[in-house]
PQR file of N, CA, C, O and H, with PARSE charges and radii, in Angstrom:
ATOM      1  N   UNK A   1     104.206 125.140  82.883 -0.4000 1.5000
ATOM      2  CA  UNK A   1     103.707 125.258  84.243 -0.0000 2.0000
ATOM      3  C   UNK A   1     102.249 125.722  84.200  0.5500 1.7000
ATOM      4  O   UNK A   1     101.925 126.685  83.507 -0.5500 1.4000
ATOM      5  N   UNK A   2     101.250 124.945  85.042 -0.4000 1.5000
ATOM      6  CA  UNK A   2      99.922 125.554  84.625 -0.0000 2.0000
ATOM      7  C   UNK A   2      99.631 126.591  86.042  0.5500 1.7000
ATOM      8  O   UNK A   2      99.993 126.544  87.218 -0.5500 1.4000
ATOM      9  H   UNK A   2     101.514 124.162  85.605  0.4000 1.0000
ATOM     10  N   UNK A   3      98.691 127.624  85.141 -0.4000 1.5000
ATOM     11  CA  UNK A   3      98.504 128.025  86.418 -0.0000 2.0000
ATOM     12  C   UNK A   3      97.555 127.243  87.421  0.5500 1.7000
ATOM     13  O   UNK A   3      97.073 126.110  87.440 -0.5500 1.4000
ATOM     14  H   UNK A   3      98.397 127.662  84.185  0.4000 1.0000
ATOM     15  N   UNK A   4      97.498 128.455  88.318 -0.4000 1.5000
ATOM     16  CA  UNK A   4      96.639 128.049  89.401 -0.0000 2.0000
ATOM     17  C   UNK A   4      94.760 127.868  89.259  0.5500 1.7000
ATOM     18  O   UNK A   4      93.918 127.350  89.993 -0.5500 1.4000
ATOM     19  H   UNK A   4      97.889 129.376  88.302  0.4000 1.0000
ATOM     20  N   UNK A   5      94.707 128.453  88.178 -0.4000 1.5000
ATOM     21  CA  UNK A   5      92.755 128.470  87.631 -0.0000 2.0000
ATOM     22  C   UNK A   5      92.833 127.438  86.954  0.5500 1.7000
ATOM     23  O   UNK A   5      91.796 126.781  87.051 -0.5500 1.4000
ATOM     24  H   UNK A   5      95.391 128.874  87.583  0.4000 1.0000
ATOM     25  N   UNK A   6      93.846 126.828  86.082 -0.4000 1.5000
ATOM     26  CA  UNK A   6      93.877 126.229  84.843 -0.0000 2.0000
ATOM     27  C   UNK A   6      94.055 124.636  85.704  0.5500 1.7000
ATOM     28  O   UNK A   6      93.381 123.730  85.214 -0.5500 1.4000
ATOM     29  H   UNK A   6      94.688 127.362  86.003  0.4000 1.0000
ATOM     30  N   UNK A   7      95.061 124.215  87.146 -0.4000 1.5000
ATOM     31  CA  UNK A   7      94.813 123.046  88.243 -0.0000 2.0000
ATOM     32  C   UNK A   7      93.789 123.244  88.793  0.5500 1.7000
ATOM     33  O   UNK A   7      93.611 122.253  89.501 -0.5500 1.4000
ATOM     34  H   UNK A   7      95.609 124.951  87.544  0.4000 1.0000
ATOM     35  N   UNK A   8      92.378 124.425  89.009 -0.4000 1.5000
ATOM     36  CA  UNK A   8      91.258 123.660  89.599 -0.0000 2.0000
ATOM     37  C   UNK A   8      90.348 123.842  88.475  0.5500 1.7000
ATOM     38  O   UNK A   8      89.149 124.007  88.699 -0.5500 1.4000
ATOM     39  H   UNK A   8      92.523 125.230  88.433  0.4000 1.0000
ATOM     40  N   UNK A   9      90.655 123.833  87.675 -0.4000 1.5000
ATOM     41  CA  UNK A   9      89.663 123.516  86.789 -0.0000 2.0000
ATOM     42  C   UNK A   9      89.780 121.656  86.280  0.5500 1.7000
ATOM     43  O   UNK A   9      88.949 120.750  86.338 -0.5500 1.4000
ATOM     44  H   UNK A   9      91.629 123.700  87.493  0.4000 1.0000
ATOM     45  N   UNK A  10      91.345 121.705  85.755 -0.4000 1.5000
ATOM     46  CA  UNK A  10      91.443 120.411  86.086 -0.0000 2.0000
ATOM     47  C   UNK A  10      91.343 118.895  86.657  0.5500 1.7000
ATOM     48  O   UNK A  10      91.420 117.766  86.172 -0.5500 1.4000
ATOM     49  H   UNK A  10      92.020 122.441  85.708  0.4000 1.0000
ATOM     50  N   UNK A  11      91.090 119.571  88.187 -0.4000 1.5000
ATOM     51  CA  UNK A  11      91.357 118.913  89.453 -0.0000 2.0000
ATOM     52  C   UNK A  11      89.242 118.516  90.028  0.5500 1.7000
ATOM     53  O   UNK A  11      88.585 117.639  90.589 -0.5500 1.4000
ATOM     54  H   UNK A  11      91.028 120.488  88.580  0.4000 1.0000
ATOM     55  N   UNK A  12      88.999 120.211  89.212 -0.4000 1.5000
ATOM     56  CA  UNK A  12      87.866 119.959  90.037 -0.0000 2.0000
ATOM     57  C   UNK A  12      86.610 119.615  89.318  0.5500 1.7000
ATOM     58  O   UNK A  12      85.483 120.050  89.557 -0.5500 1.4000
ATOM     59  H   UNK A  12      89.532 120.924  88.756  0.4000 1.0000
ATOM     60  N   UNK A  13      87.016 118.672  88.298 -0.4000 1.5000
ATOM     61  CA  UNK A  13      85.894 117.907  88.281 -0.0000 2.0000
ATOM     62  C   UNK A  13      85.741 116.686  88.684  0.5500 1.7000
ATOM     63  O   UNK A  13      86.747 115.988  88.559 -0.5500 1.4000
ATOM     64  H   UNK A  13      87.932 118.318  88.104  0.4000 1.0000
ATOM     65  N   UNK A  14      84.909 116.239  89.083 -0.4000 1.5000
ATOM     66  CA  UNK A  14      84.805 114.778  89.768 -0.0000 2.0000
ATOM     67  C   UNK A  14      84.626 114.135  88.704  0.5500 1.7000
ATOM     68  O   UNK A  14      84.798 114.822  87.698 -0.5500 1.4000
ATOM     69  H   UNK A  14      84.092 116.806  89.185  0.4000 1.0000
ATOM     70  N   UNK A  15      84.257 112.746  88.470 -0.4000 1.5000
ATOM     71  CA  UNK A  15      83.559 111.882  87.394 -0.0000 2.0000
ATOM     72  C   UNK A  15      82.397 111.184  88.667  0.5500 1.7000
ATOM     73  O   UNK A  15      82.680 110.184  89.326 -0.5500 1.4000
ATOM     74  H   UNK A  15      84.117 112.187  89.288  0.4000 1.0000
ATOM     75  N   UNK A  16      81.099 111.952  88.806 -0.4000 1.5000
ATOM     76  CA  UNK A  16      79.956 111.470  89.796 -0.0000 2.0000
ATOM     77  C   UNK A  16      78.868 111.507  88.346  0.5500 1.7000
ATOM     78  O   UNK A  16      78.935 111.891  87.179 -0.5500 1.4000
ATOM     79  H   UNK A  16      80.869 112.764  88.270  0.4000 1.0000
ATOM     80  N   UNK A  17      78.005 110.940  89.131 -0.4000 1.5000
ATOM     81  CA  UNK A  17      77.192 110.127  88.271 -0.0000 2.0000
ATOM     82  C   UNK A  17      75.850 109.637  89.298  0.5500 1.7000
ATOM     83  O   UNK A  17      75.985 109.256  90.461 -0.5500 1.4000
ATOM     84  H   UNK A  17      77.950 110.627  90.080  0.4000 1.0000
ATOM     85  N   UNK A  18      74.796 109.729  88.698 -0.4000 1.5000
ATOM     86  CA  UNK A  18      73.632 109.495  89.421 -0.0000 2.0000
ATOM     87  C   UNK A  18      73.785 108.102  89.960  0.5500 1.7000
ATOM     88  O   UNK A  18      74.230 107.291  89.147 -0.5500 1.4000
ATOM     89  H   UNK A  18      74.687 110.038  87.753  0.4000 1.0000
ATOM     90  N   UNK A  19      73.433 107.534  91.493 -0.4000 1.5000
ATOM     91  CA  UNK A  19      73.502 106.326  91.218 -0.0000 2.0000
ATOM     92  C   UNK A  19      74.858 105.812  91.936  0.5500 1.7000
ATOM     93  O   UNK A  19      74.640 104.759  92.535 -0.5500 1.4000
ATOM     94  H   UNK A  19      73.072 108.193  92.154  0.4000 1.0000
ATOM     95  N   UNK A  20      76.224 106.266  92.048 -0.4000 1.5000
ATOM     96  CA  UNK A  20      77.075 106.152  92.539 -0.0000 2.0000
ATOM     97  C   UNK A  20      76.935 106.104  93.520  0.5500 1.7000
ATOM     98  O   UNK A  20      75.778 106.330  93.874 -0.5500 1.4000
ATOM     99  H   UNK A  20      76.401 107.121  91.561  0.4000 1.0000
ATOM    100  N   UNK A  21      78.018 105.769  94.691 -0.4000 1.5000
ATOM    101  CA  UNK A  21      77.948 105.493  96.099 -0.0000 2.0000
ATOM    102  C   UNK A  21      79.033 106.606  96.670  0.5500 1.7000
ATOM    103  O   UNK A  21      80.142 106.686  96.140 -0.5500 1.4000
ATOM    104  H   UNK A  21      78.958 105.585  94.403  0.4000 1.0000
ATOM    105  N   UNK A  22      78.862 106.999  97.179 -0.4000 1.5000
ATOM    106  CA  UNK A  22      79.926 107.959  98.167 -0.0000 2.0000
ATOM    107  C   UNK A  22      79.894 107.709  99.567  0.5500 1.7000
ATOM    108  O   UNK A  22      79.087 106.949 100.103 -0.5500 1.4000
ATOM    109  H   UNK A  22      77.962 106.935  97.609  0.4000 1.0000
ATOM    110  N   UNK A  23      80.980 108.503 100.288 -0.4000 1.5000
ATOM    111  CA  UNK A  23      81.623 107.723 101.401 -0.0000 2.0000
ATOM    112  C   UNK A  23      81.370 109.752 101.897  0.5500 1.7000
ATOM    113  O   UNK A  23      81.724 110.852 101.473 -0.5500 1.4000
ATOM    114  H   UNK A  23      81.635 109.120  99.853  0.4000 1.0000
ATOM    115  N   UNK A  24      80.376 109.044 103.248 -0.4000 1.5000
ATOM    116  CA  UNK A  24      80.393 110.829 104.183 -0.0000 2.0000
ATOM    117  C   UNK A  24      80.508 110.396 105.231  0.5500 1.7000
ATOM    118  O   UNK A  24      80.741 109.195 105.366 -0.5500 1.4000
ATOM    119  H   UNK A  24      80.088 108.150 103.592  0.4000 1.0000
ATOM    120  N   UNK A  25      80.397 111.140 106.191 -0.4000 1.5000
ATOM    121  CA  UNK A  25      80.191 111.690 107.520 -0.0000 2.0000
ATOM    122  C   UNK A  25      81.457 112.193 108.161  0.5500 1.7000
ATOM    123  O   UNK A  25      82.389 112.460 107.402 -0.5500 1.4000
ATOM    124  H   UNK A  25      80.207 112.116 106.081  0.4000 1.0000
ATOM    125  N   UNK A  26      81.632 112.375 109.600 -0.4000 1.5000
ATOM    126  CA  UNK A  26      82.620 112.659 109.979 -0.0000 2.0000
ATOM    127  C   UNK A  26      83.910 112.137 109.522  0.5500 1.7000
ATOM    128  O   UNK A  26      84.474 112.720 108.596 -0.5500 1.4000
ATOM    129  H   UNK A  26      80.875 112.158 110.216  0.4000 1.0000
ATOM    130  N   UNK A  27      84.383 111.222 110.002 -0.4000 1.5000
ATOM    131  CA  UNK A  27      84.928 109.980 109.095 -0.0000 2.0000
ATOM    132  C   UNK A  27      85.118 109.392 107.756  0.5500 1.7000
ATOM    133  O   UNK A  27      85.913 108.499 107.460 -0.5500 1.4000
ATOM    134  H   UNK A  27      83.925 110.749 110.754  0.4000 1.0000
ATOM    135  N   UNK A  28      84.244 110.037 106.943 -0.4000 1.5000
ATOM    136  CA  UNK A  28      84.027 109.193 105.676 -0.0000 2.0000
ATOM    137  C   UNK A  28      84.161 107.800 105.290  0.5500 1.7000
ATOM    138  O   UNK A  28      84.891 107.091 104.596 -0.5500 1.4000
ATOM    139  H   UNK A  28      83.598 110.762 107.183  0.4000 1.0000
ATOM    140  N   UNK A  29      82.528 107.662 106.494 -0.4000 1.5000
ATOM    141  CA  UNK A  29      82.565 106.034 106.730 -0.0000 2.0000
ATOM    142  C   UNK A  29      81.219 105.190 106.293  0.5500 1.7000
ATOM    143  O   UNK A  29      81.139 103.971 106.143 -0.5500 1.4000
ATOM    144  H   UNK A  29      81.936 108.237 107.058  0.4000 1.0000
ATOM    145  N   UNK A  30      80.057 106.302 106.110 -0.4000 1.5000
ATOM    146  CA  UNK A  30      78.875 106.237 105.888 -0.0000 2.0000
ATOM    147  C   UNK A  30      78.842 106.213 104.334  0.5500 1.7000
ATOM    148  O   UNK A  30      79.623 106.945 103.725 -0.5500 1.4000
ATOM    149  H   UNK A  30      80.122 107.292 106.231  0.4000 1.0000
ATOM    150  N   UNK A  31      78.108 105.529 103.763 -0.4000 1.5000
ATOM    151  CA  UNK A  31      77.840 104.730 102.500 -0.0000 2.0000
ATOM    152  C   UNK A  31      76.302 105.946 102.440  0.5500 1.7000
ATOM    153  O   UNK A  31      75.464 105.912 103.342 -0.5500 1.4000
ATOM    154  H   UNK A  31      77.473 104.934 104.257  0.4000 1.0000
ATOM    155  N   UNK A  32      76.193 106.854 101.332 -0.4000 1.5000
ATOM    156  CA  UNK A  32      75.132 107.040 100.269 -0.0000 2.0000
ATOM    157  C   UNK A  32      75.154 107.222  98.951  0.5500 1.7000
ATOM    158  O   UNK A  32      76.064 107.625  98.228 -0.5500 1.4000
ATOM    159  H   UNK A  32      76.873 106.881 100.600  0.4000 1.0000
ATOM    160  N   UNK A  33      74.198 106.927  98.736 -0.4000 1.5000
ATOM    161  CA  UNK A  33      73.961 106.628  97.355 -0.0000 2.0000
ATOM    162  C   UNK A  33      73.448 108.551  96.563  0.5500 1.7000
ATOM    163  O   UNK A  33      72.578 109.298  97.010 -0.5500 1.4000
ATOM    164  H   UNK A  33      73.458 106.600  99.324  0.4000 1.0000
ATOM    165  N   UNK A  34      74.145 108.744  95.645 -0.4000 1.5000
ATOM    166  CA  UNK A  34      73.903 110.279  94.868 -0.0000 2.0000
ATOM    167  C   UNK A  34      72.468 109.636  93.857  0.5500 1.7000
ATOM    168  O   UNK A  34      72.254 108.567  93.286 -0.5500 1.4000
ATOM    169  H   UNK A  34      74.853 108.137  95.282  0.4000 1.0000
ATOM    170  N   UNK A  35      71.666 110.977  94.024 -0.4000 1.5000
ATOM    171  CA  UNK A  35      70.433 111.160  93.741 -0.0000 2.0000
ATOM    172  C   UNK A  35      70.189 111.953  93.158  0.5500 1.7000
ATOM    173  O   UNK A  35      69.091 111.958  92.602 -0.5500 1.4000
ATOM    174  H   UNK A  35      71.840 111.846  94.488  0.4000 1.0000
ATOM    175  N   UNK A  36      71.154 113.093  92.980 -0.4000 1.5000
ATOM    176  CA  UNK A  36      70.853 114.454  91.954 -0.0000 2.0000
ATOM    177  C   UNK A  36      71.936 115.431  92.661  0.5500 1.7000
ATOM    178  O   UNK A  36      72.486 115.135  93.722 -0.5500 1.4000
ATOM    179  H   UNK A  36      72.046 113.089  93.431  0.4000 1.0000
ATOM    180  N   UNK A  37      72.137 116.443  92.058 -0.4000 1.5000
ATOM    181  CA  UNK A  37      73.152 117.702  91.860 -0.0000 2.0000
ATOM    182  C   UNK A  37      72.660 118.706  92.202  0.5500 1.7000
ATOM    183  O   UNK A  37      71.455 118.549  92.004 -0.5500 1.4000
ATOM    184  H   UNK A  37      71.689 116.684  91.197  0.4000 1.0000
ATOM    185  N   UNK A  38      72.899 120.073  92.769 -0.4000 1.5000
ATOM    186  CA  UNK A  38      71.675 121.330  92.817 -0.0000 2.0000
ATOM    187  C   UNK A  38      72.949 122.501  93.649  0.5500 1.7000
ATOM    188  O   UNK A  38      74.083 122.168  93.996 -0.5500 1.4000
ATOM    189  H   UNK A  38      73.877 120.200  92.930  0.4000 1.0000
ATOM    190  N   UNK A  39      72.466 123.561  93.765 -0.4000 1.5000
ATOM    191  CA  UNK A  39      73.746 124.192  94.245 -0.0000 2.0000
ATOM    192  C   UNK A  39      72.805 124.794  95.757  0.5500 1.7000
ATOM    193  O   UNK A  39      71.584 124.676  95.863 -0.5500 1.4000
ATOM    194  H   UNK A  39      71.546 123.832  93.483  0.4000 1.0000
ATOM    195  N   UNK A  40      73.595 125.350  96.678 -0.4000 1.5000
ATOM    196  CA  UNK A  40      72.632 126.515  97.495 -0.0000 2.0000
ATOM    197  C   UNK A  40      72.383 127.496  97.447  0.5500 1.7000
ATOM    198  O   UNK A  40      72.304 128.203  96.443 -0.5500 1.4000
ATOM    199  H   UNK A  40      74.587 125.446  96.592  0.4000 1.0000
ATOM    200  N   UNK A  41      72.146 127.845  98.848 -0.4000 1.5000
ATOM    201  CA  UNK A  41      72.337 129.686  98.927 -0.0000 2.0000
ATOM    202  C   UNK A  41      73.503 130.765  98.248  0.5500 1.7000
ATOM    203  O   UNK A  41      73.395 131.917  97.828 -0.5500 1.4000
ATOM    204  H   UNK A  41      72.210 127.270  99.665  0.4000 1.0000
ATOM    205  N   UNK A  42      74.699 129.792  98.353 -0.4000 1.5000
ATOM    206  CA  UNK A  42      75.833 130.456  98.166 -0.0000 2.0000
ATOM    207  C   UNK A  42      76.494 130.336  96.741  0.5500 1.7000
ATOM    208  O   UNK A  42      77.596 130.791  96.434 -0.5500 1.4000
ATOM    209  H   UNK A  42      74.787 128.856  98.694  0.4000 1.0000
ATOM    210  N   UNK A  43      75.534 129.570  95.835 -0.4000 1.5000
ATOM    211  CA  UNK A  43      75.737 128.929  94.502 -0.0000 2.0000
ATOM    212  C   UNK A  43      76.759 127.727  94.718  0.5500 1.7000
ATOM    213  O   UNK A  43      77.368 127.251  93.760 -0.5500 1.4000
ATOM    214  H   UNK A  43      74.638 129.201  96.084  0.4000 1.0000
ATOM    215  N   UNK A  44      76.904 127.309  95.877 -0.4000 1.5000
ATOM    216  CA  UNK A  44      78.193 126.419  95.966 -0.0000 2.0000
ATOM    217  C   UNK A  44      77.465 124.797  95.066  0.5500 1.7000
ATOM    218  O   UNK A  44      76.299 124.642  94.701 -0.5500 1.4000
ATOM    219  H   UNK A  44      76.410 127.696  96.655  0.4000 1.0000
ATOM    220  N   UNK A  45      78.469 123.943  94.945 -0.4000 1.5000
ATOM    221  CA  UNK A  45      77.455 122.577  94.417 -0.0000 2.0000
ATOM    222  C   UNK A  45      77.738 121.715  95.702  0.5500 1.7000
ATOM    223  O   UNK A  45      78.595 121.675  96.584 -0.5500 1.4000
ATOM    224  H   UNK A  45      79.416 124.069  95.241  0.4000 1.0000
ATOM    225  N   UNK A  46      76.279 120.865  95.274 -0.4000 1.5000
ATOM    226  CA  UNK A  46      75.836 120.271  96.502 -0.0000 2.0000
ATOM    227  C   UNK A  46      75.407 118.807  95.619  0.5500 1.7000
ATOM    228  O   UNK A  46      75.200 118.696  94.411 -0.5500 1.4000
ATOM    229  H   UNK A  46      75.582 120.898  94.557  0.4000 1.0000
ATOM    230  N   UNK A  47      75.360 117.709  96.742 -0.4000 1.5000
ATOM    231  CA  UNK A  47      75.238 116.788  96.095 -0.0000 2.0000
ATOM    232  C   UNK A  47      73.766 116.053  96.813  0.5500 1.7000
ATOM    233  O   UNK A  47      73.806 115.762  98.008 -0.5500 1.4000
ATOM    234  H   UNK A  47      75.529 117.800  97.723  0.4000 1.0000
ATOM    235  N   UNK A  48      72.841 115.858  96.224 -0.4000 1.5000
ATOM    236  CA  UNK A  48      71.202 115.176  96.798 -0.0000 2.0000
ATOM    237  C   UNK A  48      71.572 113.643  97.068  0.5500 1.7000
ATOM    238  O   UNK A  48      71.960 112.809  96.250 -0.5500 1.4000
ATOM    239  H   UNK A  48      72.808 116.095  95.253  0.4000 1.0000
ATOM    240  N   UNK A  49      71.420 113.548  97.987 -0.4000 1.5000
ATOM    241  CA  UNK A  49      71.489 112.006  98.416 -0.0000 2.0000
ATOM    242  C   UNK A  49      70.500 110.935  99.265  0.5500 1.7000
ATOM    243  O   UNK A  49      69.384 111.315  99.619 -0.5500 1.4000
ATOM    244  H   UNK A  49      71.104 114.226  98.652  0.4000 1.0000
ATOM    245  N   UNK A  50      70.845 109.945  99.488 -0.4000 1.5000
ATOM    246  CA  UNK A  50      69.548 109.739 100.847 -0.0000 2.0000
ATOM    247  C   UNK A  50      69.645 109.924 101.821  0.5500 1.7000
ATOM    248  O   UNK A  50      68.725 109.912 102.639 -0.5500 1.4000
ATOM    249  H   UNK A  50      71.752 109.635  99.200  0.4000 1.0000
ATOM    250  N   UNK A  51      70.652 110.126 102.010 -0.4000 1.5000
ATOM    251  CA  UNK A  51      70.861 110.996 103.638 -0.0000 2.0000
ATOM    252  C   UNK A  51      70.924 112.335 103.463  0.5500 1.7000
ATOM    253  O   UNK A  51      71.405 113.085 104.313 -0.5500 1.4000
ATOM    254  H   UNK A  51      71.399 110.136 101.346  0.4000 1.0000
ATOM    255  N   UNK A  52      70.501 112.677 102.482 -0.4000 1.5000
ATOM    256  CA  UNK A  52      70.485 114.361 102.415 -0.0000 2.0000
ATOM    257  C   UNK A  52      71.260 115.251 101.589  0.5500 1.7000
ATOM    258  O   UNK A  52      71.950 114.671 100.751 -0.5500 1.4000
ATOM    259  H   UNK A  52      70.111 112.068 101.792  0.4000 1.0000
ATOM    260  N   UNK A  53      71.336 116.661 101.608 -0.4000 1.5000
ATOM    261  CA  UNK A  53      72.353 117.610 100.980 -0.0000 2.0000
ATOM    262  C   UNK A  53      73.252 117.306 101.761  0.5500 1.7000
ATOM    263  O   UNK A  53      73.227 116.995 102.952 -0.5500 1.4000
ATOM    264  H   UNK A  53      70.776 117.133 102.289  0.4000 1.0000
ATOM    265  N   UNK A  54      74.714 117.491 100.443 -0.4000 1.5000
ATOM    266  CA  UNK A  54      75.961 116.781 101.102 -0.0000 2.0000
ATOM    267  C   UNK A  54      76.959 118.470 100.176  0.5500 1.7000
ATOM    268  O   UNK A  54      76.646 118.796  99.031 -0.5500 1.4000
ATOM    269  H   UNK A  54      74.734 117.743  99.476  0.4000 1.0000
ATOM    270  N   UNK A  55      77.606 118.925 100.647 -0.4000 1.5000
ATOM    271  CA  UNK A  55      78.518 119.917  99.944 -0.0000 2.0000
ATOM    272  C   UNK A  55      79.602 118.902  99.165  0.5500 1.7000
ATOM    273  O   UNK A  55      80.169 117.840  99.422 -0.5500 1.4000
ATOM    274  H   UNK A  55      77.860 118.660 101.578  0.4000 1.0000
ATOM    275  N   UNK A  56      79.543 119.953  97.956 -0.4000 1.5000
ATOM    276  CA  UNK A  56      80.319 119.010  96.772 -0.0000 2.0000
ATOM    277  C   UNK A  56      82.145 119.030  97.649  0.5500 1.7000
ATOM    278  O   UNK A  56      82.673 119.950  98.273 -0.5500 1.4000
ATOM    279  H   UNK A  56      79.082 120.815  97.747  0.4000 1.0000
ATOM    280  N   UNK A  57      82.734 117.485  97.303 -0.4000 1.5000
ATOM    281  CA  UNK A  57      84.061 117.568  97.851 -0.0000 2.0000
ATOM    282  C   UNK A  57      84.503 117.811  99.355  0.5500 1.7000
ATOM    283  O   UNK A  57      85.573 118.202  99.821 -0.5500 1.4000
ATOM    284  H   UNK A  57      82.305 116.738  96.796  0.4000 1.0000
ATOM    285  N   UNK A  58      83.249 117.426  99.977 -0.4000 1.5000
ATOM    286  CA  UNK A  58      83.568 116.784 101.080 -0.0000 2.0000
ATOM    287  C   UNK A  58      83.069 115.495 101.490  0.5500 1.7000
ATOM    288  O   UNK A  58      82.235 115.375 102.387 -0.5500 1.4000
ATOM    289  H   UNK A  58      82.380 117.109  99.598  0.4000 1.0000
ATOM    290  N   UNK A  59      83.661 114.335 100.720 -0.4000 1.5000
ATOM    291  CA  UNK A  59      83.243 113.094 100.742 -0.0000 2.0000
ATOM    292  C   UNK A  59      84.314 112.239  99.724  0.5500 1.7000
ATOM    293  O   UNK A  59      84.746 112.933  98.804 -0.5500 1.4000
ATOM    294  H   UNK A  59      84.339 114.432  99.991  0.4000 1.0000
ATOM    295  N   UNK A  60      84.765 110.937  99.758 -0.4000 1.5000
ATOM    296  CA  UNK A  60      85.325 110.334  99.022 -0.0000 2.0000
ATOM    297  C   UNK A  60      84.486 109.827  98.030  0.5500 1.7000
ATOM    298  O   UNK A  60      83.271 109.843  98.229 -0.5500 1.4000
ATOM    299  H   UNK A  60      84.414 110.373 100.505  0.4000 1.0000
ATOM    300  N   UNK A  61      84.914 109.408  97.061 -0.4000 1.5000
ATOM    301  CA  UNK A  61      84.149 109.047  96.045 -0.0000 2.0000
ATOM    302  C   UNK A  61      84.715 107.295  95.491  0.5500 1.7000
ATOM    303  O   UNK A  61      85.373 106.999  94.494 -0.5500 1.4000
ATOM    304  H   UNK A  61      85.900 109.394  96.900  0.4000 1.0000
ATOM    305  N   UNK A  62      84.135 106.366  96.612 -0.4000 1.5000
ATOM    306  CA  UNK A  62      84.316 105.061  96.192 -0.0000 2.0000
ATOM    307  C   UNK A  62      84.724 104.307  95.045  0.5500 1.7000
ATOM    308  O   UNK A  62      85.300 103.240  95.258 -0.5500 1.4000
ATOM    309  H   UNK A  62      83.601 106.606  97.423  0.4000 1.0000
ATOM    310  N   UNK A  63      84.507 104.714  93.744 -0.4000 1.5000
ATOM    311  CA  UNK A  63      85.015 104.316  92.480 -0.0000 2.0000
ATOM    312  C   UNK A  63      85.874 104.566  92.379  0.5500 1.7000
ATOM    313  O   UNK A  63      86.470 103.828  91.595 -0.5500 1.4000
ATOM    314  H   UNK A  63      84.040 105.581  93.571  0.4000 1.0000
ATOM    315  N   UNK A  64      86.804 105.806  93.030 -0.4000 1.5000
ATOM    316  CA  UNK A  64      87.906 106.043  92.650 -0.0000 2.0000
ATOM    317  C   UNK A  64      89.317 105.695  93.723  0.5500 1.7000
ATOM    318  O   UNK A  64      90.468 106.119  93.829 -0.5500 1.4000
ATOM    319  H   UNK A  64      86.320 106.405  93.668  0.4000 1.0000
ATOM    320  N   UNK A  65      88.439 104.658  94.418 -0.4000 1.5000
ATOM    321  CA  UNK A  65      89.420 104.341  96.189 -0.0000 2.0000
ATOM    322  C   UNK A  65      89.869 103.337  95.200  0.5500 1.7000
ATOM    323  O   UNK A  65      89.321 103.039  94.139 -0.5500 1.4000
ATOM    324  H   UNK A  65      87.505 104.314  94.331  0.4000 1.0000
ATOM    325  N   UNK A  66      91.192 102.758  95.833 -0.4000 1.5000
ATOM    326  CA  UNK A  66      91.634 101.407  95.655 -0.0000 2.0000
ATOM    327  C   UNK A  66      91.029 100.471  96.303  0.5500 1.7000
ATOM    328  O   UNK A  66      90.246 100.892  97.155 -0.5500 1.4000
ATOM    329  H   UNK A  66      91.637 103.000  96.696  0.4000 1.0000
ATOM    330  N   UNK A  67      91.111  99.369  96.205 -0.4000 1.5000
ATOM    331  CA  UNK A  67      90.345  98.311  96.913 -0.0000 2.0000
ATOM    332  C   UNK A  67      91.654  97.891  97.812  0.5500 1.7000
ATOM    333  O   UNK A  67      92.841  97.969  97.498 -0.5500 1.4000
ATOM    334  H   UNK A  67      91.747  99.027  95.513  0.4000 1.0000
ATOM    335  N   UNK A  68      90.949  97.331  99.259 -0.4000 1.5000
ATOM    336  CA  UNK A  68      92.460  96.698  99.830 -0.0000 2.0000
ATOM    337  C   UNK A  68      92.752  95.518  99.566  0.5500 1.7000
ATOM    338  O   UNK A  68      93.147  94.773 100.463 -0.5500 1.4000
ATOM    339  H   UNK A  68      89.985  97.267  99.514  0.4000 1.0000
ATOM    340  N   UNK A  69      92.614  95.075  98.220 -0.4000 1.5000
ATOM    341  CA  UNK A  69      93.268  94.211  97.973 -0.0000 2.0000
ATOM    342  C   UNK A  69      94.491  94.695  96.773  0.5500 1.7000
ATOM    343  O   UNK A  69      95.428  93.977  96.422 -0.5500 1.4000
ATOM    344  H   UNK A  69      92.293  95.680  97.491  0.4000 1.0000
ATOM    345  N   UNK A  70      94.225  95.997  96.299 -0.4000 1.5000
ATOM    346  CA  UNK A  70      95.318  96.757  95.567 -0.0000 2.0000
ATOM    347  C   UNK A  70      96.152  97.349  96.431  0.5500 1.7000
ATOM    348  O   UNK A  70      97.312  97.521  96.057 -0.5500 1.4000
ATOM    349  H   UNK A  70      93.464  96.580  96.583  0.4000 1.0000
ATOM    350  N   UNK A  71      95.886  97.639  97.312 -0.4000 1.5000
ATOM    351  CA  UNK A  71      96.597  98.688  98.497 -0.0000 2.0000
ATOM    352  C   UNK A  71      98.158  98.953  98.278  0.5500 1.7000
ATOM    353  O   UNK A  71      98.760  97.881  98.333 -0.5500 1.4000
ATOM    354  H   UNK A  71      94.944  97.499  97.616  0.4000 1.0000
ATOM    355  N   UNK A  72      98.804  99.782  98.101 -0.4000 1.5000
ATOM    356  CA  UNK A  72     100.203  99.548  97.847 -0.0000 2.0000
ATOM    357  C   UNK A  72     101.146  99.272  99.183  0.5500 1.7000
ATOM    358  O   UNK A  72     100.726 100.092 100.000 -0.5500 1.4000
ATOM    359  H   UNK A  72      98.315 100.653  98.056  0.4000 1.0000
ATOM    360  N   UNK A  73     101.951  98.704  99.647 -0.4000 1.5000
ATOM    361  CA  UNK A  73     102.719  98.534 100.432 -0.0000 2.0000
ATOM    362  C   UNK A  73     103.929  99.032 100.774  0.5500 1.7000
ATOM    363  O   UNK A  73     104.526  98.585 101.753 -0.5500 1.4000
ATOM    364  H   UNK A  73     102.291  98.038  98.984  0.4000 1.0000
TER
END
């Protein structure tokens, strides 16, 4: 049984990559493109984009969606 530090350590790395596309906004419907990494005020991680600072893990990360043509039924 793992603990609970040992699943977000696991869990919480993404596989992002300069260059990738991510999915934001309210919705997570808006398409930007990642531009660099940097943390804030709060040391939290943040992600540089063209639409701006985005807080890490609030956004889908397109490479890892299914396509709807995989979609399960």
């Amino acid at each position: 049984m793992k603990t609970f530090k040992q699943y977000l350590t696991d869990t919480a790395n993404p596989d992002i990559k300069k260059g990738d596309i991510i999915l934001t906004g309210r919705w997570k419907n808006r398409q930007a493109v990642v531009k660099g990494f940097s943390k804030d005020k709060n040391n939290q991680p943040t992600v540089k984009t063209n639409k701006g600072l985005i807080n890490l893990y609030k956004f889908r990360i397109k490479k890892l969606m299914k396509d709807k043509d995989e979609k399960d039924i």
